[in-house]
MDAnalysis code that builds the backbone (N, CA, C; Angstrom):
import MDAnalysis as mda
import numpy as np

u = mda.Universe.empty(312, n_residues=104, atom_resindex=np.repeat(np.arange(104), 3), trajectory=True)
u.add_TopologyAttr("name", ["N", "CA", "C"] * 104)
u.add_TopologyAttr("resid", np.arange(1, 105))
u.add_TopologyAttr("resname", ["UNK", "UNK", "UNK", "UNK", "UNK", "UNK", "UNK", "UNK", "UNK", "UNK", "UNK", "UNK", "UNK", "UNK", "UNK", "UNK", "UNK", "UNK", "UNK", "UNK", "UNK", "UNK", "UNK", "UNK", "UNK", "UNK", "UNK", "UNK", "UNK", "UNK", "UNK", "UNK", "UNK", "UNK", "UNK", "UNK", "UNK", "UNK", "UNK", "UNK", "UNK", "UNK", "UNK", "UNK", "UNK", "UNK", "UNK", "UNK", "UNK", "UNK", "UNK", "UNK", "UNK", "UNK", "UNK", "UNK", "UNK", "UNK", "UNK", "UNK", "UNK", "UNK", "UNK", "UNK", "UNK", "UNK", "UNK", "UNK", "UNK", "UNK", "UNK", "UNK", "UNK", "UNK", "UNK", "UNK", "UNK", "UNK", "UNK", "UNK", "UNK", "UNK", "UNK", "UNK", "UNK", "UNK", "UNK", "UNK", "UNK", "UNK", "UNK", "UNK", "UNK", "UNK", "UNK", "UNK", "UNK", "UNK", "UNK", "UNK", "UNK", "UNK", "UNK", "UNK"])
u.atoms.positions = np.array([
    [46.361, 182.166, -50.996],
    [45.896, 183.091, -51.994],
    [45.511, 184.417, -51.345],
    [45.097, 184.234, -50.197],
    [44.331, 185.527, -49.214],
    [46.001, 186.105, -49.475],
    [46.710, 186.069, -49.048],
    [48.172, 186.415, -48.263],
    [48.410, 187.512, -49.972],
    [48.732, 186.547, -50.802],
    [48.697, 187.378, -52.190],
    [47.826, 188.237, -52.699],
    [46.380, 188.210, -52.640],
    [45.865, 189.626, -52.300],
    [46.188, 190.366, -51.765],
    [46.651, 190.584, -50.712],
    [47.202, 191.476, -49.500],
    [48.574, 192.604, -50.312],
    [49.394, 191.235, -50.424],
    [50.608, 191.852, -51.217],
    [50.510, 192.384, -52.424],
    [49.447, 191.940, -53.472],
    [49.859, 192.426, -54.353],
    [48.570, 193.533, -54.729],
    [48.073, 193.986, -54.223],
    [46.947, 194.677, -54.644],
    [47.290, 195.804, -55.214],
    [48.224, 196.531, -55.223],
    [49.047, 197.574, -56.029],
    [48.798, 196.895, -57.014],
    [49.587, 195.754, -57.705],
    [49.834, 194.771, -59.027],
    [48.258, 194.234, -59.557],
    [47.395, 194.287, -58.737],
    [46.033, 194.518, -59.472],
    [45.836, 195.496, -59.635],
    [45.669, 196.359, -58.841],
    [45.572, 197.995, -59.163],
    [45.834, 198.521, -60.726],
    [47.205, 198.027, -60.708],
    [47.769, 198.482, -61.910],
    [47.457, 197.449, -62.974],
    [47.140, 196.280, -63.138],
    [46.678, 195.289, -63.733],
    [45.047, 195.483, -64.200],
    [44.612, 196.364, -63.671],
    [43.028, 196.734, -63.895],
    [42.807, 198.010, -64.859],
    [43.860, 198.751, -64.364],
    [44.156, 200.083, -64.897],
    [44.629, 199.992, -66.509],
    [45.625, 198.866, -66.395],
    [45.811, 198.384, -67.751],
    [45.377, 198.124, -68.897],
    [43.947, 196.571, -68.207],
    [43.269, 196.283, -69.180],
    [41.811, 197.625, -69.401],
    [41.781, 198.618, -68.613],
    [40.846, 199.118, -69.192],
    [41.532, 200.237, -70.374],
    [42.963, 200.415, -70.302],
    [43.359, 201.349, -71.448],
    [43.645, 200.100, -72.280],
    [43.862, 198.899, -72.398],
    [44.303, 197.924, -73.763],
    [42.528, 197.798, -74.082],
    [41.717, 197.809, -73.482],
    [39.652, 197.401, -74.052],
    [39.376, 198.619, -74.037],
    [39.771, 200.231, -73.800],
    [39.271, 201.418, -74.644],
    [40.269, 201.601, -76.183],
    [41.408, 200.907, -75.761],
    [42.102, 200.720, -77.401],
    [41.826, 199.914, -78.100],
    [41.487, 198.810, -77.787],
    [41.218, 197.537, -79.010],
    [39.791, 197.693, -79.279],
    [39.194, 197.726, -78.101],
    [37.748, 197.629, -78.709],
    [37.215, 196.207, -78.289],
    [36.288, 195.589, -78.128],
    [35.484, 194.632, -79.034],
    [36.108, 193.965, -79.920],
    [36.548, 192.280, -79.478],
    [37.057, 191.006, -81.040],
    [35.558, 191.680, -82.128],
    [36.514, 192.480, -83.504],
    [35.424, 192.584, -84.388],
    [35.570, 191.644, -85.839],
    [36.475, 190.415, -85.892],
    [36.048, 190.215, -86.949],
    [36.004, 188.478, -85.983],
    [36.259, 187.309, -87.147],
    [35.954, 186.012, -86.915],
    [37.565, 185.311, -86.070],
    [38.692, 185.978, -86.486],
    [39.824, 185.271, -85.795],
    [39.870, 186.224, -84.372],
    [39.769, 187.364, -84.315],
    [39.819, 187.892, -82.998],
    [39.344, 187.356, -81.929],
    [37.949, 187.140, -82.146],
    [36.869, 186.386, -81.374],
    [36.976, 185.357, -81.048],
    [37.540, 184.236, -81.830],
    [38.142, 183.154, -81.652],
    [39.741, 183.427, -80.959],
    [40.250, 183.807, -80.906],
    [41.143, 183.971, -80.416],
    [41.158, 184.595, -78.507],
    [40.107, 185.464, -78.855],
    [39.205, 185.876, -77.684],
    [38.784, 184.413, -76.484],
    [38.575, 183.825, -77.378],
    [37.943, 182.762, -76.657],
    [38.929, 181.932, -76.007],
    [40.136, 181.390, -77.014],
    [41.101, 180.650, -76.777],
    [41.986, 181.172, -75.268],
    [41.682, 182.308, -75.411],
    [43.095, 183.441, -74.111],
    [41.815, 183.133, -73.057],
    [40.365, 183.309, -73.029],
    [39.449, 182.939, -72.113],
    [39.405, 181.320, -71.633],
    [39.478, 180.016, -72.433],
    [40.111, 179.034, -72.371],
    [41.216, 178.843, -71.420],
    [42.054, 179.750, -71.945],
    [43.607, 179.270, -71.447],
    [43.408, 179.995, -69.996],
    [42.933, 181.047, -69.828],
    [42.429, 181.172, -68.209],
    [41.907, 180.386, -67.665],
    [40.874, 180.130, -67.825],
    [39.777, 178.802, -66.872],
    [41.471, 177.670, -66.499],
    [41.821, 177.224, -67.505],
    [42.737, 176.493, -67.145],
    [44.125, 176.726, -66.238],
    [44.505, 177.923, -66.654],
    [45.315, 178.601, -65.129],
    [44.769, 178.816, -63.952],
    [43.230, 179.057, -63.908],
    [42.668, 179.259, -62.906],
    [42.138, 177.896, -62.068],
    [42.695, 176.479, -62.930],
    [41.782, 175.612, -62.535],
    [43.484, 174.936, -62.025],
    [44.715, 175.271, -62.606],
    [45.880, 174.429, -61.978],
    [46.121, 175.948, -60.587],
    [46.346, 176.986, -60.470],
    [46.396, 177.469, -59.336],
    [45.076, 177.188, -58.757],
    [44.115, 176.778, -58.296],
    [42.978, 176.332, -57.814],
    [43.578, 174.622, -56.901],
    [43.961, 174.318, -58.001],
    [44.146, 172.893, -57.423],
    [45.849, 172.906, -56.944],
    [46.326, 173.688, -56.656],
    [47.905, 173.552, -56.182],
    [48.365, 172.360, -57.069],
    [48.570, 172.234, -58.420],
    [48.992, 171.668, -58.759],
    [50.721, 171.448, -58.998],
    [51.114, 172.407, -59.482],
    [52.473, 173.286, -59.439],
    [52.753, 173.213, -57.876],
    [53.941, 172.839, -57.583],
    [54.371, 173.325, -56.449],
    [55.434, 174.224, -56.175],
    [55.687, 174.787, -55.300],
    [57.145, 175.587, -54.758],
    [56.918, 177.082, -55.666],
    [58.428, 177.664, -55.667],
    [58.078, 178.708, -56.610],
    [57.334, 179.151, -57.923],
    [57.384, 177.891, -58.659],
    [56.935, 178.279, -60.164],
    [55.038, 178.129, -59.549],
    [54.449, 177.711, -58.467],
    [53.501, 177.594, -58.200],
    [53.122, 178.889, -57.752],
    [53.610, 179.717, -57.024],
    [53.517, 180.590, -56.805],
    [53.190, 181.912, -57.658],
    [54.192, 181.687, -59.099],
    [54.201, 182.404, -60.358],
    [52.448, 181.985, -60.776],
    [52.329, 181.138, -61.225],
    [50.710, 180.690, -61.553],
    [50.237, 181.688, -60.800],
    [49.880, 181.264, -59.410],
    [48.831, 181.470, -58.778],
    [48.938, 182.966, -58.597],
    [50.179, 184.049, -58.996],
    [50.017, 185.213, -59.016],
    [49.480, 185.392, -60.339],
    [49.966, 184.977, -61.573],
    [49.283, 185.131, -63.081],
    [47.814, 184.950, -62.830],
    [46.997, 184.018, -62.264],
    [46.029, 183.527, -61.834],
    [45.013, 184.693, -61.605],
    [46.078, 185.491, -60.313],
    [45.014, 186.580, -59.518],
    [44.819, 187.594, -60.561],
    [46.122, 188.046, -61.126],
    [46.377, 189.629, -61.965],
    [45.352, 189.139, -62.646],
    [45.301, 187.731, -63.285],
    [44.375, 187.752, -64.569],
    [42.952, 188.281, -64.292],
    [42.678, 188.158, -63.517],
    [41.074, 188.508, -63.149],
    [40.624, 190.049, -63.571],
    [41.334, 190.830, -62.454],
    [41.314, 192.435, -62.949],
    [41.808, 192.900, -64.268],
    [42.589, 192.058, -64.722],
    [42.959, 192.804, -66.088],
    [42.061, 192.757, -66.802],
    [41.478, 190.871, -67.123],
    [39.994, 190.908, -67.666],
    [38.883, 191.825, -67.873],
    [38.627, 192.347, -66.445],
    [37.873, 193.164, -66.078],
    [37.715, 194.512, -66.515],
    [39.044, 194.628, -66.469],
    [39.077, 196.008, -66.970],
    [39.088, 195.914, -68.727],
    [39.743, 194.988, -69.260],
    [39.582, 194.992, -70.788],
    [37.779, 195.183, -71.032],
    [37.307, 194.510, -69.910],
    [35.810, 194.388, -70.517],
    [35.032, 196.000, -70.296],
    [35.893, 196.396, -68.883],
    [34.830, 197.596, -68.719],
    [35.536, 198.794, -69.867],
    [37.035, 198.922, -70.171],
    [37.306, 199.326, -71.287],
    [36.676, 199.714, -72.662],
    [36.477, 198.309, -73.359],
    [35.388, 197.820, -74.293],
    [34.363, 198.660, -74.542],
    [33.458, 198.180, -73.287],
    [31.829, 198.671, -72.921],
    [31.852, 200.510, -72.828],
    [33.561, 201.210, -72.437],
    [33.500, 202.429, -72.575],
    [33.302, 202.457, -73.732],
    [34.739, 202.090, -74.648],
    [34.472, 202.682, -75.714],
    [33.143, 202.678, -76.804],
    [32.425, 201.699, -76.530],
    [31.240, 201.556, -77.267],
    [30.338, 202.463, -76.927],
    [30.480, 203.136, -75.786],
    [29.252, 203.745, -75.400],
    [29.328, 205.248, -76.182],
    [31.314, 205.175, -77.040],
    [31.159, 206.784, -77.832],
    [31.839, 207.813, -76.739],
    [32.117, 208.731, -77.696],
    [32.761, 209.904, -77.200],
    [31.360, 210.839, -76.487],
    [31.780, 211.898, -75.613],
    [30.635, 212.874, -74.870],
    [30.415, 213.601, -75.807],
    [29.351, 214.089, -75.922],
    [29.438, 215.048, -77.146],
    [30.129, 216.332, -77.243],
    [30.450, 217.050, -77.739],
    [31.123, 218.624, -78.130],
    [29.789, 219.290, -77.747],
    [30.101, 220.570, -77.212],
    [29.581, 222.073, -76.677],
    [29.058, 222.577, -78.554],
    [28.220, 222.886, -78.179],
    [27.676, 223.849, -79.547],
    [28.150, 224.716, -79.496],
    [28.712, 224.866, -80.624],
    [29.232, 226.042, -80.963],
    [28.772, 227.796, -81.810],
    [29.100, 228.717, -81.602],
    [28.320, 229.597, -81.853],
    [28.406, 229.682, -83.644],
    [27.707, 230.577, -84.343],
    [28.248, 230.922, -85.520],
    [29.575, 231.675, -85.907],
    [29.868, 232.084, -85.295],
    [31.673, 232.866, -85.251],
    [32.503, 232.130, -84.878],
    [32.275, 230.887, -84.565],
    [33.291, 229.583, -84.162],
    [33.658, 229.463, -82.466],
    [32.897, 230.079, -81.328],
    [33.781, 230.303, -80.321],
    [32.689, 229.078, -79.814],
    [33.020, 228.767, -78.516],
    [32.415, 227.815, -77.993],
    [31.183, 228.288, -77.077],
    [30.063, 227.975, -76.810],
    [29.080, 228.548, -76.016],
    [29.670, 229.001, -74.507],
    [29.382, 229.596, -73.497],
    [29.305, 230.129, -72.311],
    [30.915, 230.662, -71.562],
])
């Protein structure tokens, strides 16, 4: 697994970068199937993370896992820090003068 860090850290890179533009676009699961559904894709990780964990898979298609495995982590991550942007709101706008121009 060390060895695949190494190699693919570009492919997290870009796997992090990802989920934080798909969690400043989606947002937050806001109704009752999202959330649940939320949960199920969180589910179905633990469980990829628990057959690449245990070399269960062998040879190439093991390999496929245990790279799905790694990407999954940072993408997570970034969906979440995504999210937590967008909630925190846009910066605010410059006051503007009475003649419409922008201050300074």
């Amino acid at each position: 697994m060390t060895l695949l860090v190494a190699q693919l850290w570009p492919a997290a890179l870009a796997a992090l970068l990802l989920g934080l533009a798909v969690g400043w676009w989606f947002g937050w699961p806001g109704d009752r199937a999202a959330h649940a559904a939320a949960v199920l894709i969180a589910a179905g990780a633990l469980v990829l993370a628990a057959v690449a964990g245990g070399a269960i898979v062998p040879g190439e298609p093991g390999l496929w896992v245990e790279t799905a495995a790694l990407l999954l982590v940072p993408y997570a991550i970034g969906c979440v820090a995504g999210a937590a942007l967008l909630r925190r709101g846009p910066a605010p706008e410059a006051p503007r003068r009475p003649d419409g121009a922008a201050k300074g």
